[in-house]
N, C-alpha and C positions, 0 to 999 in steps of 0.2 A: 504493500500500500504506500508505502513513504517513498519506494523506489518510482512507482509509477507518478505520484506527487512530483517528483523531482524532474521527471523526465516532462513533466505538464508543463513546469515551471519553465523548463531551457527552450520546448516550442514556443510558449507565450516569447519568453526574450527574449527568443530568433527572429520572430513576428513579427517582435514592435520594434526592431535593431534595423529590419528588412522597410519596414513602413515608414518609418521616419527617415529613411535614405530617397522614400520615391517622390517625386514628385510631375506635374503639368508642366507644358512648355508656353499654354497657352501667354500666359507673361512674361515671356523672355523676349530676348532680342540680343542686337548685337550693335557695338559701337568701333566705327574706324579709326584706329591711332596710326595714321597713316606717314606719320615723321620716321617710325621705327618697324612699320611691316607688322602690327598688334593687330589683335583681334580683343575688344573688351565685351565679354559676357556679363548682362546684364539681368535683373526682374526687375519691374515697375511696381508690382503691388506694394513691395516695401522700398521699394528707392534704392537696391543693391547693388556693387557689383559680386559675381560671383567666380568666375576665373579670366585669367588675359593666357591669351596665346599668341606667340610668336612665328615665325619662320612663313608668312605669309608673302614677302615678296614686298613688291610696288604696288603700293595702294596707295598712291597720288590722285589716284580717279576713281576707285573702289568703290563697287555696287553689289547687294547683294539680294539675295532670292533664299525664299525656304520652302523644304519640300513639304509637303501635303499635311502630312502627320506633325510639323512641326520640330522639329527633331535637328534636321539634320537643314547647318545654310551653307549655300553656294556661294564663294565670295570671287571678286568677279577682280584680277589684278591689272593694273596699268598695264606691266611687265608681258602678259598672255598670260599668266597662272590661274589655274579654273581650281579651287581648293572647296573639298567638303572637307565639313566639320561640324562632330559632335558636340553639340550643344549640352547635352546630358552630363557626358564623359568629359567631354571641356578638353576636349583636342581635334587634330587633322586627322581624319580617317582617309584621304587620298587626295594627293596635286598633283596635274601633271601643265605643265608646259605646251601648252596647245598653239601658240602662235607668237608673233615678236612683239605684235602692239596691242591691245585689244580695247575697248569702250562699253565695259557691259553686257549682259545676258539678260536670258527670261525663262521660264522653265513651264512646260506644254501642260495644256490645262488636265492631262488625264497623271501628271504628276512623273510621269514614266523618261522625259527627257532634258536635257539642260541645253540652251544656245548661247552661243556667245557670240560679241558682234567686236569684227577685228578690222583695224589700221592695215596690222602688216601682219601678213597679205591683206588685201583686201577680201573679205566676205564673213560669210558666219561658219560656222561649226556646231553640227549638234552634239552631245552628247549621254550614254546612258547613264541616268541620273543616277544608278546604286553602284556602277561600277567604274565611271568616268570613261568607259572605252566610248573612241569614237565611231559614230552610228553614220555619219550623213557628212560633206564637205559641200557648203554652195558657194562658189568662186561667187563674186560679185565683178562679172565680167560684163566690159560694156566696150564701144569704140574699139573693136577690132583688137580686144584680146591684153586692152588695157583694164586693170584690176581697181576697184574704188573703195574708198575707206565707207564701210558700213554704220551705221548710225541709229539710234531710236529704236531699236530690236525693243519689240513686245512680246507677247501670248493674245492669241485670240481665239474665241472657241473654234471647235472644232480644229484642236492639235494642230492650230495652225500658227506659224509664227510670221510679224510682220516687220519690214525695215526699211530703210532708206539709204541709196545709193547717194554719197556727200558730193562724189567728183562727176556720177551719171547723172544725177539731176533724174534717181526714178526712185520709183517704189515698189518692191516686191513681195508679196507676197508666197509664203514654202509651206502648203499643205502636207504634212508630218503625216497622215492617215496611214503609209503603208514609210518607217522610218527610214529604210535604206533606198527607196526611192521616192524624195520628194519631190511633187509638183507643184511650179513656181510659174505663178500670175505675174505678169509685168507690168508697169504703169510708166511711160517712157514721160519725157519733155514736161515734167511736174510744173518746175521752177527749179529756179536756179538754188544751187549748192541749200541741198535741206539738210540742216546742222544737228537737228532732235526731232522726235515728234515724242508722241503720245496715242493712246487709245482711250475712248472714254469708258464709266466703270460699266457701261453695260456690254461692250466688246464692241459696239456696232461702226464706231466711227474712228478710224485714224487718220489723224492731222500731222503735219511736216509742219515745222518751221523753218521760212527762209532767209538765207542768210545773203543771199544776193539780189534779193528784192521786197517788195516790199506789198508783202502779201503772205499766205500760208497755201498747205495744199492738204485738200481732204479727200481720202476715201472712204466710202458708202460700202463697210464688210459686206451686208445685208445685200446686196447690188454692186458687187463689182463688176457688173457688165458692164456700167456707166462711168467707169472711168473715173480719172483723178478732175478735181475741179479747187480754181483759184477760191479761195476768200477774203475776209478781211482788206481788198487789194484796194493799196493806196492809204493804209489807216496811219503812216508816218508821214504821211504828204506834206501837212499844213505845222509840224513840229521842227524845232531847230538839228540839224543834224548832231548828236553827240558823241563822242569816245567811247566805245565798247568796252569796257573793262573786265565783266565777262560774261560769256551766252547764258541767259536764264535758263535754266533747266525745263521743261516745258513736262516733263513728266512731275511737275510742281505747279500743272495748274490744278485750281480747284472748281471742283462743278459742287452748285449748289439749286438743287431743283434743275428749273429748266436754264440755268445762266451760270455762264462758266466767265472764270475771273484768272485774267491773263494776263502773265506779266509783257509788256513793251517792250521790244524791243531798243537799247540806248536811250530810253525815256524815262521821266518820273513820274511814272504813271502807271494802274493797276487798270486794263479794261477788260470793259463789262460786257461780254458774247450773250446774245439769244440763241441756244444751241435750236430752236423751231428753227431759224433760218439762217440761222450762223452770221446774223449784220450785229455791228459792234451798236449798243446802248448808252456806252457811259463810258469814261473814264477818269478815272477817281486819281487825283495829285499826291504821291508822294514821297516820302523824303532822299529816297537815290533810284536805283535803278535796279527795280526788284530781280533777285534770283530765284526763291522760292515763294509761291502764292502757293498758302494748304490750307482750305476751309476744314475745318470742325466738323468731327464726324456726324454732329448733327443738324449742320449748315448754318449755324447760328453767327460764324463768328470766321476770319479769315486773318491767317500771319501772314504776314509779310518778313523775310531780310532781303539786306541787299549786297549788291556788288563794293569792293574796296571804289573812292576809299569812304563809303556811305554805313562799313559793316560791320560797326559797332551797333545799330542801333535795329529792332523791331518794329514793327506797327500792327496793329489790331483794326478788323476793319469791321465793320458792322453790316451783316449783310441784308438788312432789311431795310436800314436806312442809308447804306451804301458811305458812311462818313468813319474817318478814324475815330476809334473813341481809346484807343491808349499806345502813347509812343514810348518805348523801352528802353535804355540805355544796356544794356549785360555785360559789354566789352569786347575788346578789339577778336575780330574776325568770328562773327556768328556765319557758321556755313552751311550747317544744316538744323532742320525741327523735324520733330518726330508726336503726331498725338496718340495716348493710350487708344487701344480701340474703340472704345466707348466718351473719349474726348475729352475726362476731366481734369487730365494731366496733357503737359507738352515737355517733352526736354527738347535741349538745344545746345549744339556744341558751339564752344565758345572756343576756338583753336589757339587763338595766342594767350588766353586766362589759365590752359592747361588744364579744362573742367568742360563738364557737363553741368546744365542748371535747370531744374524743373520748375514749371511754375503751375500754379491753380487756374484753369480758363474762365472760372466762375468769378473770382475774383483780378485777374488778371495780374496776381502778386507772387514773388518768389518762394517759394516753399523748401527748396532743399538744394543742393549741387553737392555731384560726387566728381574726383581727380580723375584724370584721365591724360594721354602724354598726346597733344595735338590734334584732338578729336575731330574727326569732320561727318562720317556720313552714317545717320542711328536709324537702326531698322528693328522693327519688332515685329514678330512669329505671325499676327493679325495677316500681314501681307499675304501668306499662303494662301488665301483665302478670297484674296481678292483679284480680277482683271487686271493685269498691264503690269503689277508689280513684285 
């Protein structure tokens, strides 16, 4: 009897040894320390970090994607390095070396593949998401054999991935359906040199950004019979030409209902799309030249930072009444925000403070910051779950 008691007791505190080791990912993420090639493992609910990993490469431009389950993020290196890592175990589970320059990935909506979008060479690369072996190679070949840096790589349903040719001036589309042979929609003579685009959260629509004129280029997923079509064209016409300091992210616009809030190009200005018919409504003044615009996941409320040398400061914008109602000081080089998925937190890497800084969206006050060595680009686990990201 005392033996079996005893033996009760060591499953009981194997149990509870085992249970208090496991936990959700659903509150994790990951933050870029991209001075030193880091990876900072993160949770939100309590404002933690939980481990940093090293030997990540060139993450001067580092983007990252998580698979399905939450688990496991793809981190996306300046360098070509395509690196998964356990988020659980808090290491590199496999990097391999895929290309010489690279800009980012996106990972296929049935979870099963990774793309990444490359400089040098020009084109993408897919790969299997569990094993990193490569599955697919699409040259972004245009002009008789000359190669184009790749750009704005999304996910769109139907396992299909979409991007933009920088130097072709096209848009293609690579239906993944059957992975080692994909077939690739073309969209020639967009506009000139598209620098990013985006997809919007319902999959249906991806937009280019032009960087040689002065307009955008949309595709209709839903209808790709009908081809790429200009927008926006002409919305820098009657503004003073300004110094680029640097291209806003466009995968950092925010749609809020039916109006999506767009940063300017070289302007200090946030404008206001009617995504019904894509004509600009507004444009709201302010304080530099926005890089990221991220409405609130419950549309209530839109961040703004900006480009050097404007990137000390935030702005709050009101999206009902379309007016800042709070400008932010945090300190020198805000580069990126990130909100909880349900919006009532935001961090924000502040790169030359050496920190991460959270703040309360309700109140729009600081609340917490944890160190971090050069922080730039903070992703949380939510994204799996969503279009384009």
């Amino acid at each position: 009897m005392i033996l079996r008691g005893l033996m009760l007791l060591v499953l009981l505190s194997s149990a509870f040894s085992l249970s208090a080791e496991l936990r959700g990912t659903g509150d994790m993420g990951v933050v870029v320390e991209r001075a030193n090639g880091q990876l900072l493992i993160v949770e939100h609910t309590n404002d933690r970090r939980l481990a940093e990993i090293d030997g990540l490469g060139d993450l001067s431009h580092a983007s990252v994607v998580f698979s399905r389950d939450e688990r496991y993020a793809y981190v996306f290196g300046r360098d070509g390095g395509l690196t998964r890592v356990d988020l659980l175990e808090g290491k590199i589970v496999k990097r391999v070396m895929q290309s010489g320059n690279s800009i980012g990935g996106a990972i296929s909506q049935d979870g099963r593949l990774v793309a990444v979008s490359n400089y040098e060479p020009g084109g993408v690369r897919v790969f299997d998401a569990d094993t990193l072996e490569l599955v697919a190679d699409i040259p972004a070949e245009y002009a008789s054999g000359k190669l184009s840096k790749t750009v704005g790589l999304v996910d769109a349903p139907g396992n299909r991935f979409v991007f933009s040719l920088y130097d072709g001036n096209q848009i293609w589309i690579a239906d993944m359906t059957d992975p080692g042979k994909p077939v690739i929609t073309k969209f020639e003579d967009i506009g000139k040199a598209p620098y990013d685009a985006l997809i919007s959260p319902d999959g249906r629509y991806y937009i280019a950004g032009l960087f040689g004129e002065d307009s955008m280029a949309l595709v209709d997923l839903w209808h790709p019979e009908k081809g790429s079509r200009k927008i926006l064209q002409g919305y820098l016409a009657h503004d003073e030409k300004l110094p680029v300091y640097k291209m806003p992210h466009l995968e950092g616009w925010g749609m809020a209902g039916r109006y999506a809030f767009v940063p300017a190009v070289g302007q200090h200005k946030v404008l206001v799309i009617d995504t019904n018919d894509w004509k600009q409504v507004d444009a709201i003044e302010v304080h530099g030249q926005p890089v990221f615009v991220m409405v609130r996941p419950d549309s209530r409320q839109v961040w703004v930072n900006f480009a050097h040398p404007n990137n000390d400061t935030v702005q709050v914008i009101d999206v009902e009444s379309r007016e800042i109602v709070k400008t932010l000081k945090p300190g020198k080089a805000v580069l990126h925000m990130e909100f909880t998925p349900r919006g009532e937190k935001l961090w924000m890497s502040v790169r030359d403070e050496d920190r991460i800084d959270i703040y309360d969206t309700r109140t729009m006050e600081k609340t917490g910051e944890l160190p971090a060595s050069k922080p730039s680009g903070i992703f949380f686990t939510d994204r799996a779950h969503r279009i384009g990201l």
